[in-house]
C-alpha positions in Angstrom: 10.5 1.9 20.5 9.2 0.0 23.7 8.1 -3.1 20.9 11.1 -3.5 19.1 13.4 -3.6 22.6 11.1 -6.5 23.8 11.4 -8.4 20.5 8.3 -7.5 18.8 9.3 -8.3 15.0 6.1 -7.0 13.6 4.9 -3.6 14.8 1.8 -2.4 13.9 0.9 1.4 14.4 -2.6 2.4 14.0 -2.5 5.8 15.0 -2.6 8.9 12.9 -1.2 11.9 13.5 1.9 11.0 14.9 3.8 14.4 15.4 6.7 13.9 12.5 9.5 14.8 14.4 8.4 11.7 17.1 8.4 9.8 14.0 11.8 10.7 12.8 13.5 9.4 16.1 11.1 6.8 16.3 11.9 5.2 12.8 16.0 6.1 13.9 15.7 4.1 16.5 14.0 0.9 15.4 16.4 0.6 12.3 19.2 -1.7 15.1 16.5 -3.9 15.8 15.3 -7.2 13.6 11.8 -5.5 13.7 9.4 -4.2 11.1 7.4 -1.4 12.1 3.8 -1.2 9.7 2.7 2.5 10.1 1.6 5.0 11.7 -2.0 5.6 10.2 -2.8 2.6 9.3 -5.7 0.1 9.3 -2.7 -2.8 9.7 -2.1 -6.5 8.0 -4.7 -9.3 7.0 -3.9 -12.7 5.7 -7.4 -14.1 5.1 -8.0 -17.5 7.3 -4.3 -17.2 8.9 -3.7 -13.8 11.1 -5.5 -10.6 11.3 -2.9 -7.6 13.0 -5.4 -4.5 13.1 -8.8 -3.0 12.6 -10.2 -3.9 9.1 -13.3 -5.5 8.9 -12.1 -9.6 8.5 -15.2 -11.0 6.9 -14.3 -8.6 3.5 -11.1 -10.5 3.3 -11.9 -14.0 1.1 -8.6 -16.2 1.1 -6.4 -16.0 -2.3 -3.7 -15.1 -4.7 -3.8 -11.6 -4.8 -1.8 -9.2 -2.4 -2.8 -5.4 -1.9 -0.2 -2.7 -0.8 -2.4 0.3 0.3 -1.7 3.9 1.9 -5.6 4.2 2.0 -7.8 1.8 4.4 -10.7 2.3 3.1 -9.9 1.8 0.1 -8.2 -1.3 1.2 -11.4 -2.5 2.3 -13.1 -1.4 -1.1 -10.3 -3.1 -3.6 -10.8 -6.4 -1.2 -14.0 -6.6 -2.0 -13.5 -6.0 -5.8 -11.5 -8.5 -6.0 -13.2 -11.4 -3.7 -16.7 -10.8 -5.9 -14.5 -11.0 -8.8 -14.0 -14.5 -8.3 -10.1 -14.0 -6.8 -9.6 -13.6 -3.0 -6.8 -11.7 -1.2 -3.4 -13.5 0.1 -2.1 -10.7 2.2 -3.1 -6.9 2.3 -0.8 -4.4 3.4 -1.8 -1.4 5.3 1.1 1.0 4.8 -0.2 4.3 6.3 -0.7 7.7 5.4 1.3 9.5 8.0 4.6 11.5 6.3 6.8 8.9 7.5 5.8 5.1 8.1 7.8 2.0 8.9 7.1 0.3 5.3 7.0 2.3 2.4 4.8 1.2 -0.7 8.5 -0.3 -2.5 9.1 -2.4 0.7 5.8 -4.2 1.0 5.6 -4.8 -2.7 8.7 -6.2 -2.6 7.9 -8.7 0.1 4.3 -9.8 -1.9 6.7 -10.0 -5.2 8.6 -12.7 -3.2 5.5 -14.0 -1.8 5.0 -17.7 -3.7 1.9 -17.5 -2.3 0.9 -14.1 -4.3 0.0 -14.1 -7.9 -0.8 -10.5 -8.6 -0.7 -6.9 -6.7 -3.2 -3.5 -6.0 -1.0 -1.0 -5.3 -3.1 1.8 -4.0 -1.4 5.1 -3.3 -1.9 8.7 -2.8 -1.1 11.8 -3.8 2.3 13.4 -1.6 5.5 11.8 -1.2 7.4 9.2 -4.1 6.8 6.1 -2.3 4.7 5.2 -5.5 7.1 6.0 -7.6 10.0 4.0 -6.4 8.0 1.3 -5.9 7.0 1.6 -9.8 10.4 2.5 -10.5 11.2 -1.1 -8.4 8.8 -2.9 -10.5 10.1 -2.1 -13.5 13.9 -3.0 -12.9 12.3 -6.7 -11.2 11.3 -7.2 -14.9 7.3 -7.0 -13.9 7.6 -10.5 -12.9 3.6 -10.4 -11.7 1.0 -8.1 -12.6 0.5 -4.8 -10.7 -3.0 -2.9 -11.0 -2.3 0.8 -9.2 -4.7 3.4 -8.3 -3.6 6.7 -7.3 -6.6 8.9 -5.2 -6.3 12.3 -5.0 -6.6 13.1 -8.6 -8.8 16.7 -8.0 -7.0 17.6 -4.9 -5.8 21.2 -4.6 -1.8 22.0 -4.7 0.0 23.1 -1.1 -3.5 21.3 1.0 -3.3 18.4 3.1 -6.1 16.1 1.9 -7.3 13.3 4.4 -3.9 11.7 5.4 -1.1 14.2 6.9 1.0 12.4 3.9 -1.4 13.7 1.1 -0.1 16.9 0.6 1.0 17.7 -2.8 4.2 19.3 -2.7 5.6 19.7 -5.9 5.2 18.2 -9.6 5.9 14.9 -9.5 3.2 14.7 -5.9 0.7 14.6 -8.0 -2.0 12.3 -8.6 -1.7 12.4 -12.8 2.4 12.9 -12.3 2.3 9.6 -10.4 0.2 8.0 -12.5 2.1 8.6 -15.6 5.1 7.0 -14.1 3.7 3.7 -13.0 2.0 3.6 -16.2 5.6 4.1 -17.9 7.0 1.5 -15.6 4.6 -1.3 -16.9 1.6 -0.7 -14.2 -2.0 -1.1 -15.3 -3.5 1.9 -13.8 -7.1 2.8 -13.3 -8.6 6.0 -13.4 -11.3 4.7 -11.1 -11.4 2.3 -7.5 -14.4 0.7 -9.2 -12.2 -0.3 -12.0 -9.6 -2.2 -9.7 -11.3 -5.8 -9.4 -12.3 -6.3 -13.1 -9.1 -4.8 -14.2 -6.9 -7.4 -12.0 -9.4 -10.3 -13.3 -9.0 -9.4 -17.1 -4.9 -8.8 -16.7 -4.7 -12.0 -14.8 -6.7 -13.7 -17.7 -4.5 -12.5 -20.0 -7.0 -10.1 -21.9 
């Protein structure tokens, strides 16, 4: 709140386990201000070789054409690779958070790497909890799939009713889950991995046009 009334256009918030109610005013008040708030519970933004806003690990990030969208930072860190030793390199990646409610749900930051010129394809890595994925896939869909989007959804064994890892990754009812979720961005014209070790290869082959 303190950011966005001093100007701050890009707010990054790495904390987790921001009380939700804080969160709900929080995200209120912002909303009159030409700001965009990244988070909470997130590992932030990185565009290789330009700016670095957070706490991944910069030398994983090789310059490129892909953009990532992630809830998870690890795994951020993990499709980043991927996708540098499979000959590509990253243009942006996109820290969204795994906090209940963050600044820039997964159908907001794809959207800005879709009208990103400098972006040629998209990891979208979600979680179980919440329909951020969904819309987002749902988004994708109705843009016509203008560039290619590999998603991977973790969570796939997680109990129902538990919080797993992220305050967000709670599976709440049918469509929370991880298979639910994948489905739908499957249906939506997605290419979905079962597998994080899948994500590099399967970007390099759609890209490739195999």
């Amino acid at each position: 709140m303190e950011a966005a009334e001093a100007g701050i256009k890009v707010i990054i918030c790495i904390t987790e386990g921001i009380p939700v109610q804080d969160m709900v005013i929080a995200k209120a008040y912002i909303e009159k201000f030409d700001c965009r708030l990244i988070g909470p519970n997130c590992p932030g933004v990185i565009t290789p070789d330009e700016a670095k806003v957070g706490i991944m690990p910069g030398f994983v990030f090789k310059k490129g054409r892909i953009g990532v969208v992630s809830k998870s930072g690890t795994l951020t860190y993990e499709a980043a690779d991927q996708i540098v030793k499979a000959g590509m390199g990253i243009s942006t990646a996109i820290g969204i958070g795994g906090d209940p409610i963050i600044g820039t749900p997964t159908k907001d930051a794809v959207k800005l790497l879709m009208e990103d010129p400098e972006t040629d394809g998209i990891v979208m890595i979600g979680e179980i909890g919440g329909n951020y994925e969904a819309q987002a896939a749902q988004y994708i869909l109705a843009t016509g799939n203008k560039k290619p989007v590999v998603g991977f959804i973790a969570g796939q064994t997680a109990p129902k009713g538990r919080t797993m890892g992220h305050a967000g990754a709670i599976v709440g009812g049918h469509d929370d889950t991880a298979e639910a979720k994948m489905k739908i961005m499957a249906a939506c014209g997605i290419h979905v991995v079962n597998s994080p070790a899948d994500i590099g290869i399967t970007m390099a082959r759609v890209l490739n046009g195999k």
